[in-house]
N, C-alpha and C positions, 0 to 999 in steps of 0.2 A: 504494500500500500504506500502511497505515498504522503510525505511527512502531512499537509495539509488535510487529507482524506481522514488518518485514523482517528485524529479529534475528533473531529463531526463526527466520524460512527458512532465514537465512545458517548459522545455528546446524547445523537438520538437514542441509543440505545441503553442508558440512565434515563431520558424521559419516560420509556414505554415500561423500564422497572416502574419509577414511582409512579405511573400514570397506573400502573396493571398491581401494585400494592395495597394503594391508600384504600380502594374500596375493600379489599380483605382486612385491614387494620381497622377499621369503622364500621364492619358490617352490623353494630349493634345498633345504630342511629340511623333516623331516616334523612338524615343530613352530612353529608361527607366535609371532613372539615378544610377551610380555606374558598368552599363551595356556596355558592348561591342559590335558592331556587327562583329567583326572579328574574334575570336574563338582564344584562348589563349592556350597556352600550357608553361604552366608554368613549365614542365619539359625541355624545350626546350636545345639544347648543342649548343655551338657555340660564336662566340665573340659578344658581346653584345655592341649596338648602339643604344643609349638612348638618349629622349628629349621630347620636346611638337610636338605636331599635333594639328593647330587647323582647321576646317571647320567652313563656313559661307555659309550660305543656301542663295542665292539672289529670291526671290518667282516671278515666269515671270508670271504664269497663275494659277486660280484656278479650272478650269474648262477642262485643258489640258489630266490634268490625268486620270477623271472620276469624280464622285459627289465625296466631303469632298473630295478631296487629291490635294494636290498642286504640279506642276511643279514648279520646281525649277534651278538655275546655283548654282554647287557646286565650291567654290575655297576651298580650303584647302593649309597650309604652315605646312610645320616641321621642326626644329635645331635637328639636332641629334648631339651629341658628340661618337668620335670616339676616343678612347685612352682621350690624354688631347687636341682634336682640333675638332673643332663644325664646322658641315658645315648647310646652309638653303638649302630648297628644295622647289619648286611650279612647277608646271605644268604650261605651256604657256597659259592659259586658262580654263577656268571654261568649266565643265560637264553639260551637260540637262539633268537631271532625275525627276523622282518623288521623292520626300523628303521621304516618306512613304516606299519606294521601299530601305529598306536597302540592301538587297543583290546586287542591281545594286551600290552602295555607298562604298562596300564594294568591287567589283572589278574594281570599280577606280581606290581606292587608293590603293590597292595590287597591281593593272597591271603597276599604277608609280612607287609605291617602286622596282619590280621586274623589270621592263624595266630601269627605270633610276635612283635611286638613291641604288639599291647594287652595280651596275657595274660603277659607279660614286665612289665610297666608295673603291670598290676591282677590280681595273681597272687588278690587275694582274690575276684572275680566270680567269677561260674560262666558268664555269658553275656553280657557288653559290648559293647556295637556304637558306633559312631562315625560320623563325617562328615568328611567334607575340609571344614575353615571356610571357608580365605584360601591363595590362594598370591601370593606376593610376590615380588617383587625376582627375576624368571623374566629367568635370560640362558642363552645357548647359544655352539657354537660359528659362528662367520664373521660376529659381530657385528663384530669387531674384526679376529678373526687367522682365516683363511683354516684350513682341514683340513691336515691334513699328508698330501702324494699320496704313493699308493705309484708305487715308479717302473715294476713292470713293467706293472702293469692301469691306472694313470694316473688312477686313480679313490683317491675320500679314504679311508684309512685307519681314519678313527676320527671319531666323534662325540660332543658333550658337552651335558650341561644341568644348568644349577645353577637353583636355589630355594628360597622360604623358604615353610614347609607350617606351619599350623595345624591340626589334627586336635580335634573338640570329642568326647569319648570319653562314654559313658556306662554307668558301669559295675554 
């Protein structure tokens, strides 16, 4: 091979390890970590509203959803900063879904930001649409600390994910 060539190999062929690992390392979470379930567009134009999101998975039944998947109440909070002034955001109540079930997790929290926190933010549009830019500094829980088991079903209690969200809004 030639001197230039065996880099790159070595190169792509360390991507497709960590690429073909990290879902065996994670298989416990329906969230792969450093991952998003929202769909990023980093090229995104618009004013940018930046902050944490975090979600907390409440586990109601394991058995709701079908074998291995847990039903869950989702709450989720976000700080976004706008210019130099931070507003918070929650929803009046938690969501019932399947934890497993990202796409329903994911139009949760699009159908809040999109219903009430851009026209909260740009009370002056009449019709603002947005983009997820960046999601950042994504952890979850059994990075570090294991779930907390309930003791009669033996299964985890509760699930967590924190993140840091860019939204590029255009209003």
């Amino acid at each position: 091979m030639r001197t230039t060539t065996r880099p790159l190999a070595v190169l792509i062929l360390t991507g497709m390890i960590l690429a073909l690992a990290a879902p065996a390392l994670w298989a416990d979470s329906a969230l792969l970590p450093g991952a998003n379930i929202f769909g990023v567009n980093p090229n995104a134009n618009g004013t940018k509203v930046s902050g944490p999101l975090a979600i907390y998975y409440l586990v109601t039944s394991t058995t709701a959803c079908g074998t291995a998947l847990h039903e869950v109440d989702m709450f989720f909070v976000m700080r976004l900063k706008l210019g130099t002034d931070s507003f918070a955001f929650a929803p009046a109540g938690p969501t019932r879904l399947c934890y497993e079930n990202t796409n329903a997790q994911r139009t949760a929290i699009e159908g809040f930001i999109t219903s009430t926190v851009i026209p909260l933010l740009f009370p002056q549009s009449t019709s603002p649409s947005w983009d997820l830019k960046s999601v950042t500094d994504f952890h979850q829980d059994s990075e570090l600390q294991n779930c907390p088991i309930d003791p009669v079903t033996q299964a985890c209690k509760s699930f967590w994910a924190v993140m840091d969200i860019t939204l590029a809004v255009r209003p």
